[in-house]
C-alpha positions as a Python dict, from the first residue, in 0.01 Angstrom:
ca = {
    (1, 'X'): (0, 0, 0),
    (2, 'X'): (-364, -75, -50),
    (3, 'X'): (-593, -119, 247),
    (4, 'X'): (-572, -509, 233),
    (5, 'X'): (-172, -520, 267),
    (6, 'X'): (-234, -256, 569),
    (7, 'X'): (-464, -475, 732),
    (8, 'X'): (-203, -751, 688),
    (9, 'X'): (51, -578, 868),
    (10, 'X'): (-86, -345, 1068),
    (11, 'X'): (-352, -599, 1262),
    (12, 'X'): (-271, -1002, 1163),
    (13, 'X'): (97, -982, 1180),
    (14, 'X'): (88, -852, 1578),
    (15, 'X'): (-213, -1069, 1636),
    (16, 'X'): (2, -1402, 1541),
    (17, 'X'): (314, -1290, 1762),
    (18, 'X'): (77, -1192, 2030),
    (19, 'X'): (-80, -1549, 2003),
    (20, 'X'): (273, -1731, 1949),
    (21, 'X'): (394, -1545, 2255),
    (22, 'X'): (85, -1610, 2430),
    (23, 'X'): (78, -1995, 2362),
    (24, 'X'): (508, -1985, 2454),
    (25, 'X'): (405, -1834, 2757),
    (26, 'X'): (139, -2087, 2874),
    (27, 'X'): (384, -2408, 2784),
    (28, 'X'): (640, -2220, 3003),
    (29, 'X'): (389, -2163, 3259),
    (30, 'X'): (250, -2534, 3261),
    (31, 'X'): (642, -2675, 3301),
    (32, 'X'): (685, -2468, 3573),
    (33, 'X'): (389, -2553, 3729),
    (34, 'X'): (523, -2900, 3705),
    (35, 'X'): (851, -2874, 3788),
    (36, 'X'): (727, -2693, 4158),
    (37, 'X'): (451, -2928, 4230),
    (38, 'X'): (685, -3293, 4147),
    (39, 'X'): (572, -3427, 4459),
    (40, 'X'): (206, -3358, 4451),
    (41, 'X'): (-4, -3579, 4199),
    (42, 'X'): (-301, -3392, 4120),
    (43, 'X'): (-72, -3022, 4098),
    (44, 'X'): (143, -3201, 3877),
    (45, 'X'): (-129, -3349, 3642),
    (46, 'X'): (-219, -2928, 3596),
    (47, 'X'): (98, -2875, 3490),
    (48, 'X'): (134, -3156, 3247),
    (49, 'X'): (-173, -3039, 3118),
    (50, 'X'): (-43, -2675, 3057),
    (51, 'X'): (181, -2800, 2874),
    (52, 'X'): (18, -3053, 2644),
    (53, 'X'): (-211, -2721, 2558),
    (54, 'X'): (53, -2505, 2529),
    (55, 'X'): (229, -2737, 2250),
    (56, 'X'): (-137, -2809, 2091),
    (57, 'X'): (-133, -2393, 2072),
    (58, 'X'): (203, -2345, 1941),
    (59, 'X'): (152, -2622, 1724),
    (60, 'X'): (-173, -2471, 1539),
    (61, 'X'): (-22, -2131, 1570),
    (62, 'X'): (321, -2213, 1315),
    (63, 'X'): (74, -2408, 1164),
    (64, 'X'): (-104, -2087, 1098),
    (65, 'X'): (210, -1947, 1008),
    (66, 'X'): (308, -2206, 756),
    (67, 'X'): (-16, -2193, 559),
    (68, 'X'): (34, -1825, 535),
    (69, 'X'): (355, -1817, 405),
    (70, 'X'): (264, -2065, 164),
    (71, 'X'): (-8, -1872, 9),
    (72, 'X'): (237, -1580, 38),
    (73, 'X'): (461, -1804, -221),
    (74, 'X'): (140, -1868, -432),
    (75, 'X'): (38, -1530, -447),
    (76, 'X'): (364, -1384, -529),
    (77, 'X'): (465, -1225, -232),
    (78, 'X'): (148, -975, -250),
    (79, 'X'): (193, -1018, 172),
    (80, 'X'): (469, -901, 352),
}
């Protein structure tokens, strides 16, 4: 393995699950939020926020994903 292919795995690949557990985490957090605080208005606007962010992150994040498989496919498979 050359030292690009070990910075692939070793650092980006953990990065992205950290994120796309990170972002998972938030949208969980946001419709919990809004599933305690039904009854009060401005609580519940919080939570629906949470989790319009939390789908915007996932969203970018298998986005992210995506675009790197895809060059994966142009490239060959040189990641892994």
């Amino acid at each position: 393995m050359n030292g690009f292919e070990t910075l692939i795995t070793n650092l980006l690949n953990p990065a992205y699950t950290l994120f796309l557990v990170g972002a998972f985490l938030y949208f969980l957090w946001g419709g919990l939020m809004f599933i305690i605080n039904i009854n009060d208005p401005d609580k519940k606007t919080v939570g629906k926020s949470h989790l319009l962010w939390g789908l915007v992150g996932l969203f970018i994040i298998y986005s992210v994903g995506a675009i790197m498989k895809w060059f994966n496919t142009i490239l060959g498979g040189f990641f892994t």
